[in-house]
C-alpha positions in Angstrom: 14.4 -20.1 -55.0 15.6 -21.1 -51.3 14.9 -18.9 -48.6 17.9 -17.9 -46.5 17.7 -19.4 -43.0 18.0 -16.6 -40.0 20.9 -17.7 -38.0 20.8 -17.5 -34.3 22.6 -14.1 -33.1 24.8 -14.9 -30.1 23.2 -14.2 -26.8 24.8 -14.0 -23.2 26.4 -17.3 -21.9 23.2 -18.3 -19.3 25.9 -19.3 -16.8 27.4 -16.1 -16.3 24.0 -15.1 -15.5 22.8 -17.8 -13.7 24.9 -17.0 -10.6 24.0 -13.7 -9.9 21.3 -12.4 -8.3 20.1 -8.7 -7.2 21.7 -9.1 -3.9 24.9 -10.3 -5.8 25.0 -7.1 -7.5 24.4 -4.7 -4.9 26.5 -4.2 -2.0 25.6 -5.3 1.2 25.3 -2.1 2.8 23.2 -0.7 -0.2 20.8 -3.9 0.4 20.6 -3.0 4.2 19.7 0.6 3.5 17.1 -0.4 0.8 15.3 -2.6 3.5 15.5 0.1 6.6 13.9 2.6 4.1 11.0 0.1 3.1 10.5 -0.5 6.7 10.4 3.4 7.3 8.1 3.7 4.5 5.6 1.5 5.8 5.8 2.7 9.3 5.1 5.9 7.7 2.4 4.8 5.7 1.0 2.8 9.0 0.5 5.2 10.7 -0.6 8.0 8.2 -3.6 4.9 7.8 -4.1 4.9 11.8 -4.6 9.1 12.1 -7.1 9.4 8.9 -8.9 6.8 10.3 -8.9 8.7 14.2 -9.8 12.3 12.2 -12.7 10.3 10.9 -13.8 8.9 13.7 -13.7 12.7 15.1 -15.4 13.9 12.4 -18.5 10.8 12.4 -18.2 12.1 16.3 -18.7 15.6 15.6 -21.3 15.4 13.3 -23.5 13.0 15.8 -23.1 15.7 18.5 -24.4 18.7 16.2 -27.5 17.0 15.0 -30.6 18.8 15.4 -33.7 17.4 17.3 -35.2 16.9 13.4 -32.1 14.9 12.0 -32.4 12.8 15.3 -35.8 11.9 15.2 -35.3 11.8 11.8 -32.3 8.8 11.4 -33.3 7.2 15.1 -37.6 7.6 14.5 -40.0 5.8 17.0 -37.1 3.1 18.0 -37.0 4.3 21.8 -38.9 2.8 24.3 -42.4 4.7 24.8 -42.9 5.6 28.7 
């Protein structure tokens, strides 16, 4: 017995396809306002990156200052100069 050959279904012409692209397919203005959100986005995200680093810094600061005599001596030992 002969096995039945699948025949090809019928796909989308390429060249309709070919021609378009994303910016094709969406409006202008809706390609503008896609952009100025991803720029806000990032600003946003910039600058949430820039204040976690400052609170840390405030924090690293913080602790430094409230350090007892022991923890000092402890982290910092016999580095200073002796008089």
């Amino acid at each position: 017995m002969a096995k039945k050959r699948r025949q090809p279904t019928s796909s989308p012409k390429k060249t309709e396809q070919e021609g378009l692209t994303l910016s094709d397919a969406l409006g202008d203005d809706i390609l503008e306002k896609l952009k100025a959100a991803k720029k806000e986005l990032s600003v946003a995200e910039q600058e949430k990156e820039e204040k976690r680093q400052e609170q840390l810094r405030r924090e690293r600061k913080e602790r430094e200052k409230n350090k007892s005599f022991e923890e000092l001596l402890e982290e910092y030992g016999d580095v200073g100069s002796k008089y």
